[in-house]
C-alpha positions in Angstrom: -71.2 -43.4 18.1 -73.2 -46.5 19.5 -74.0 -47.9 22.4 -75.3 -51.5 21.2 -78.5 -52.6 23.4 -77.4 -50.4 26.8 -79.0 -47.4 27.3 -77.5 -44.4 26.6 -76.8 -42.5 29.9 -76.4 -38.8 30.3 -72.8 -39.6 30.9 -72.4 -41.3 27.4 -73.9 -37.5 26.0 -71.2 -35.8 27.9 -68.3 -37.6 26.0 -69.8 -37.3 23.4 -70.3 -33.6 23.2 -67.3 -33.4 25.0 -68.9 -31.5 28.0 -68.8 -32.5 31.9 -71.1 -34.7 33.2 -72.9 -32.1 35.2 -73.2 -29.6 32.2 -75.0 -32.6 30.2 -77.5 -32.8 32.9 -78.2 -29.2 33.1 -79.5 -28.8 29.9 -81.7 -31.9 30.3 -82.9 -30.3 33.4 -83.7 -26.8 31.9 -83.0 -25.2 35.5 -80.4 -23.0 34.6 -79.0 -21.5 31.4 -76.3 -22.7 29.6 -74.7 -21.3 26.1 -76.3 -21.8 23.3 -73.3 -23.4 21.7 -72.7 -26.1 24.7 -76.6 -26.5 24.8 -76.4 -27.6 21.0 -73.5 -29.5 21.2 -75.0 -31.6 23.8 -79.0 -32.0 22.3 -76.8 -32.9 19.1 -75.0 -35.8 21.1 -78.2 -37.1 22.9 -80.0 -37.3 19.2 -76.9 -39.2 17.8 -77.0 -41.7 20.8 -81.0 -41.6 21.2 -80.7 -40.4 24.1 -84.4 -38.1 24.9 -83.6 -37.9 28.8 -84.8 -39.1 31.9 -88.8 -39.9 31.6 -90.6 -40.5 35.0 -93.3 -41.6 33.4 -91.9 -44.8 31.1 -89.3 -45.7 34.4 -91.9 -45.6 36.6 -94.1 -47.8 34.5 -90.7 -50.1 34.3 -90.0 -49.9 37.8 -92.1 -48.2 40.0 -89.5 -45.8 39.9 -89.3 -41.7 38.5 -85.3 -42.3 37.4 -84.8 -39.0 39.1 -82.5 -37.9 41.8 -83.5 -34.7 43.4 -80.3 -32.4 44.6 -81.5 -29.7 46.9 -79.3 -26.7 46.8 -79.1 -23.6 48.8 -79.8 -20.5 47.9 -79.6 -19.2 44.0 -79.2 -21.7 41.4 -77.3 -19.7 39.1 -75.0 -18.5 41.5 -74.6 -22.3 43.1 -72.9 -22.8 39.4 -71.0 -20.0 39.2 -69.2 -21.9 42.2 -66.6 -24.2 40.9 -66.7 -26.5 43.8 -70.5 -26.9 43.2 -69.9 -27.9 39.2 -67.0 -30.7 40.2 -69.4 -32.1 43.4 -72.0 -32.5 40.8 -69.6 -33.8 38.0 -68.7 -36.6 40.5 -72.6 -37.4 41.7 -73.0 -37.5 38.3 -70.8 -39.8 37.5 -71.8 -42.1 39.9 -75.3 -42.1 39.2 -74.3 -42.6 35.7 -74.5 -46.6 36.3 -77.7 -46.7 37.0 -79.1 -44.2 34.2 -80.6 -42.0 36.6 -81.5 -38.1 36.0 -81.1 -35.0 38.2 -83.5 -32.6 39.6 -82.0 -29.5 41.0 -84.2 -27.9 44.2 -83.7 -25.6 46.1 -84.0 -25.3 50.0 -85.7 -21.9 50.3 -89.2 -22.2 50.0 -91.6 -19.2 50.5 -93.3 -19.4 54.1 -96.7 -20.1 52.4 -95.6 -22.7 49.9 -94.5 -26.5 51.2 -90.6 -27.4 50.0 -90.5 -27.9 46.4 -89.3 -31.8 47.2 -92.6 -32.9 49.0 -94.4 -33.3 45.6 -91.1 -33.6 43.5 -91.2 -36.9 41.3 -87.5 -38.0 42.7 -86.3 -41.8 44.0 -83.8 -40.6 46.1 -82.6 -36.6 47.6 -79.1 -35.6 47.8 -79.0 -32.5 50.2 -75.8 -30.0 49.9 -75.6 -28.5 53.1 -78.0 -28.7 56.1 -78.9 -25.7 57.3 -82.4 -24.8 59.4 -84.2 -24.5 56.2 -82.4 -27.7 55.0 -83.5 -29.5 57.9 -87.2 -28.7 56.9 -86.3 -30.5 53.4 -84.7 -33.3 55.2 -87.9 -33.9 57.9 -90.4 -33.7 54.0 -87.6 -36.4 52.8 -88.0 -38.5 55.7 -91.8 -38.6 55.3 -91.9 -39.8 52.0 -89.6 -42.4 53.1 -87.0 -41.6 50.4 -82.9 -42.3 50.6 -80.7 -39.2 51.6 -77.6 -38.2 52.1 -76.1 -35.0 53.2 -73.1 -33.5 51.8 -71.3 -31.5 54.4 -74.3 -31.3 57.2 -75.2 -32.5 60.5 -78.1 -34.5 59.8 -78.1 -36.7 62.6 -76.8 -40.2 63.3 -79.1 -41.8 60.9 -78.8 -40.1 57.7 -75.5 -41.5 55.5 -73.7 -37.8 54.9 -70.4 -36.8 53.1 -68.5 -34.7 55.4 -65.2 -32.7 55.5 -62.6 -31.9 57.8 -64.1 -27.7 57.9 -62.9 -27.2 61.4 -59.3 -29.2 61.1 -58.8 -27.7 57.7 -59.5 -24.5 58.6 -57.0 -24.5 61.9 -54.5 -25.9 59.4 -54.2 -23.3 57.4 -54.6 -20.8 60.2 -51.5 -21.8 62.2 -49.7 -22.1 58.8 -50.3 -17.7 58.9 -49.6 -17.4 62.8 -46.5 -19.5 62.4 -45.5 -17.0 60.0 -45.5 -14.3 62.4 -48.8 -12.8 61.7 -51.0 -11.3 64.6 -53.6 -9.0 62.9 -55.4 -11.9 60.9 -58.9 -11.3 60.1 -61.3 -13.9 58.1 -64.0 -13.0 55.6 -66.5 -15.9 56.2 -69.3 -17.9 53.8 -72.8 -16.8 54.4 -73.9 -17.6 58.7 -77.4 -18.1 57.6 -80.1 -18.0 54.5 -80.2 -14.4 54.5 -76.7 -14.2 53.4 -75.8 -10.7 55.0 -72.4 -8.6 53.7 -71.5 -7.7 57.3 -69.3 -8.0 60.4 -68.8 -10.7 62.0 -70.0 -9.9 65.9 -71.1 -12.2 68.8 -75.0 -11.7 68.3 -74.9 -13.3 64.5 -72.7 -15.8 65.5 -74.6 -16.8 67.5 -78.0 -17.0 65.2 -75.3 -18.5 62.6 -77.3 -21.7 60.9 -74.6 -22.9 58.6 -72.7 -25.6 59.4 -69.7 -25.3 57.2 -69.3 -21.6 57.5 -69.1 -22.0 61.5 -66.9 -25.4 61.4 -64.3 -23.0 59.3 -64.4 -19.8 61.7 -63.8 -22.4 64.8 -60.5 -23.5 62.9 -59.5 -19.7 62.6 -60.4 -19.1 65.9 -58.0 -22.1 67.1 -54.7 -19.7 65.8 -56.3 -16.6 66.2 -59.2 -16.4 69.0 -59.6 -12.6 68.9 -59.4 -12.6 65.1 -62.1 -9.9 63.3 -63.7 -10.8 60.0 -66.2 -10.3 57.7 -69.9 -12.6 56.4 -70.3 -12.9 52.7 -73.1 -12.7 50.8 -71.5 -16.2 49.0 -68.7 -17.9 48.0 -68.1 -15.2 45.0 -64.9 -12.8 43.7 -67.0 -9.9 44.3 -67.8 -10.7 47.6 -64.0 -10.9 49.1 -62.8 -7.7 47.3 -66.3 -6.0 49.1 -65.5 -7.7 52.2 -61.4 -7.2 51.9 -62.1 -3.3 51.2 -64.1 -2.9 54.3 -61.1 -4.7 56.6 -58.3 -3.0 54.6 -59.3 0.8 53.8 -61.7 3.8 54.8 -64.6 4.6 53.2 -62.7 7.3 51.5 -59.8 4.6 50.1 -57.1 5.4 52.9 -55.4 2.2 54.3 -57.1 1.4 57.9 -54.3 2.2 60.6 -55.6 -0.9 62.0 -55.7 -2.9 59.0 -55.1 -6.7 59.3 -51.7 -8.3 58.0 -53.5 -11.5 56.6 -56.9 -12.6 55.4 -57.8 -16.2 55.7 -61.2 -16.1 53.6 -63.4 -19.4 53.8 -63.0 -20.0 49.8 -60.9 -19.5 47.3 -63.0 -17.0 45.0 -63.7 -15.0 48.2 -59.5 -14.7 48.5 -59.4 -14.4 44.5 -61.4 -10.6 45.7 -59.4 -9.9 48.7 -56.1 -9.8 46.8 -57.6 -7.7 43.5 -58.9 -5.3 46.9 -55.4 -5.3 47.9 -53.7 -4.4 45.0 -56.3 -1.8 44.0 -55.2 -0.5 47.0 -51.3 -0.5 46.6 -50.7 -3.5 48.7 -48.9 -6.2 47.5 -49.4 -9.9 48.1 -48.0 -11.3 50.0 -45.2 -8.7 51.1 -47.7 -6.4 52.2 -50.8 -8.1 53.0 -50.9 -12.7 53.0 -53.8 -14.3 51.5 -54.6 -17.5 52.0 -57.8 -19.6 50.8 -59.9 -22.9 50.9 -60.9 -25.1 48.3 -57.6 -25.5 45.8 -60.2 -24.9 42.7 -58.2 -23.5 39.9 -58.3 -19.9 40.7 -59.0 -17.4 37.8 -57.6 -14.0 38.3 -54.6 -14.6 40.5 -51.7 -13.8 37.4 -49.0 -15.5 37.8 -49.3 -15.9 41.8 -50.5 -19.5 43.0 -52.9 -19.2 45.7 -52.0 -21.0 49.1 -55.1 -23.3 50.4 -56.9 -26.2 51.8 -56.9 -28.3 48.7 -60.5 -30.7 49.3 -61.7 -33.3 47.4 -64.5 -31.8 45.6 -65.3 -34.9 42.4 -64.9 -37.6 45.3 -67.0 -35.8 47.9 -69.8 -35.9 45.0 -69.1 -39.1 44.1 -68.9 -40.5 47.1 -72.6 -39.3 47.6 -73.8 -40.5 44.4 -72.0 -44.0 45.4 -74.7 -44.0 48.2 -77.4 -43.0 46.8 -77.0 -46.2 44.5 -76.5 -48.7 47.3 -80.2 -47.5 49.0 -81.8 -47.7 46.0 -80.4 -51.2 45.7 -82.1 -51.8 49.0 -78.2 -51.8 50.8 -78.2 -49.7 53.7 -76.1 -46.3 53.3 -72.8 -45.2 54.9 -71.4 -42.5 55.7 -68.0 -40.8 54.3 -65.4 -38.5 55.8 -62.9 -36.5 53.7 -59.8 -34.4 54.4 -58.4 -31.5 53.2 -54.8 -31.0 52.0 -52.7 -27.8 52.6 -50.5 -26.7 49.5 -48.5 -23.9 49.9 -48.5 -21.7 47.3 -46.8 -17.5 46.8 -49.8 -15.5 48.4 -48.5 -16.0 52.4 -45.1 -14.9 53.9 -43.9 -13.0 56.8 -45.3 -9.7 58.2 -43.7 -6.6 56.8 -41.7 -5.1 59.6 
């Protein structure tokens, strides 16, 4: 396969090795670890198309320019992957940036207290930051020093910084009504992490209130909207293993007895985190949804679930990274950035019914 006089881009590897966009740029990147099959197929595709990466060096020589985007992530790399929200963002930033042959540099937003962010010295054109938490906003104040383009997926960055957001807060009160109308009044929501430190633990007043994620609290307003004295649960992340930890502590005693008290309905903040709280429920001998309803956010394809279809807030995960991407290339064009706004979509699914009487 050729590609006469263009440049190969990392998009042109991906179909080639038949891989995502985002899985292509991961090897290049050698930040996190891929299969040693897919990693093959993919160095296999960039030697057919002579394709060698992205080199800061020869671009900037070019064009005064690295040919790098750096994408600041929270937390854990690996586990941002194991998210499959976070793979289909980055397949549609990806994409986007695809037109202009540019690389990706993943960051993340957690430096040590003695070290400067990773992205102050980072040889990156433009910064694409997921989130915006306190630490993020250190990342963003370094960005804005070195004068490079950002946008801001789902974060308040203030009124001058182009961001991607989402309905959270709408979404989330969507899909909480959708389980009041049903007749439930014991709802209780196991939540994405409040802060940095990611704590398994209750939600109370105090952390609340210290809470520094954006999304995570935007989604808890919505719940509290249909259910203002609703319980729940923080997660350590958006993970399977998290809800069922989280759905065993609302659900049973520590010795595997069913909580008197036990809510009728979890509205988790993800879908993987509902993916757990329904394998917690039927370890327990509750059945979804005639015992216990489930409901989730994201409308990824599920794994785990059997034949049951989850019931969520479907959101537009490729175009939210897309859309980002989209800006990125404008700024670097010297166009000014804009900023975005997506909405979610319920669909119903067979994990939410009535409460059993």
């Amino acid at each position: 396969m050729g590609t006469g006089t263009r440049r190969a881009t990392i998009a042109d590897v991906a179909r080639e090795a038949g891989v995502s966009t985002s899985t292509a740029s991961v090897v290049f990147s050698g930040k996190v670890n891929v299969a040693d099959a897919t990693r093959k197929k993919v160095v296999a595709a960039a030697a057919a198309l002579g394709y060698t990466g992205p080199d800061p060096r020869a671009a900037s020589l070019r064009t005064g320019r690295s040919g790098i985007v750096g994408v600041v992530l929270g937390g854990d790399l690996r586990h941002a992957f194991l998210d499959p929200v976070t793979t289909v963002m980055m397949d549609g930033l990806t994409d986007a940036l695809a037109s202009i042959s540019t690389g990706i540099l993943l960051l993340r937003d957690d430096p040590r207290d003695d070290e400067p962010p990773a992205i102050a010295d980072a040889p990156v054109d433009a910064v694409v930051l997921i989130g915006c938490s306190t630490r993020a906003r250190e990342v963003l104040e370094v960005v804005r020093q070195r004068g490079l383009p950002v946008v801001v997926i789902e974060g308040d960055a203030g009124d001058d910084v182009p961001q991607v957001t989402l309905d959270n807060r709408e979404a989330s009160a969507t899909i909480a009504r959708h389980v009041r109308e049903l007749g439930h009044r014991r709802a209780a929501t196991i939540t994405l992490a409040l802060d940095p430190v990611r704590e398994r633990a209750p939600l109370t007043a105090e952390r609340e209130a210290a809470a520094t994620v954006s999304i995570t609290l935007d989604r808890l307003a919505g719940f509290r909207e249909a259910f203002p004295d609703g319980t729940g649960i923080t997660a350590a992340g958006s993970l399977v293993d998290e809800g069922y930890l989280a759905a065993r502590t609302l659900l049973a005693e520590t010795d595997g007895t069913l909580r008197a008290d036990r809510p009728t309905a979890i509205v988790a903040q993800s879908d993987l985190l509902a993916v757990g709280a329904i394998r917690a429920a039927e370890e327990l001998g509750l059945r979804v949804p005639d015992d216990l309803t489930v409901v989730g956010f994201d409308g990824i394809a599920a794994d785990g679930l059997g034949s049951l279809e989850l019931t969520t807030m479907a959101q537009p995960a490729l175009q939210k990274g897309r859309a980002a991407g989209e800006q990125v290339v404008r700024m670097l064009e010297g166009e000014p950035g804009e900023s975005v706004h997506f909405a979610c979509e319920f669909r119903a699914g067979e994990t939410a019914a009535p409460p059993a009487h």
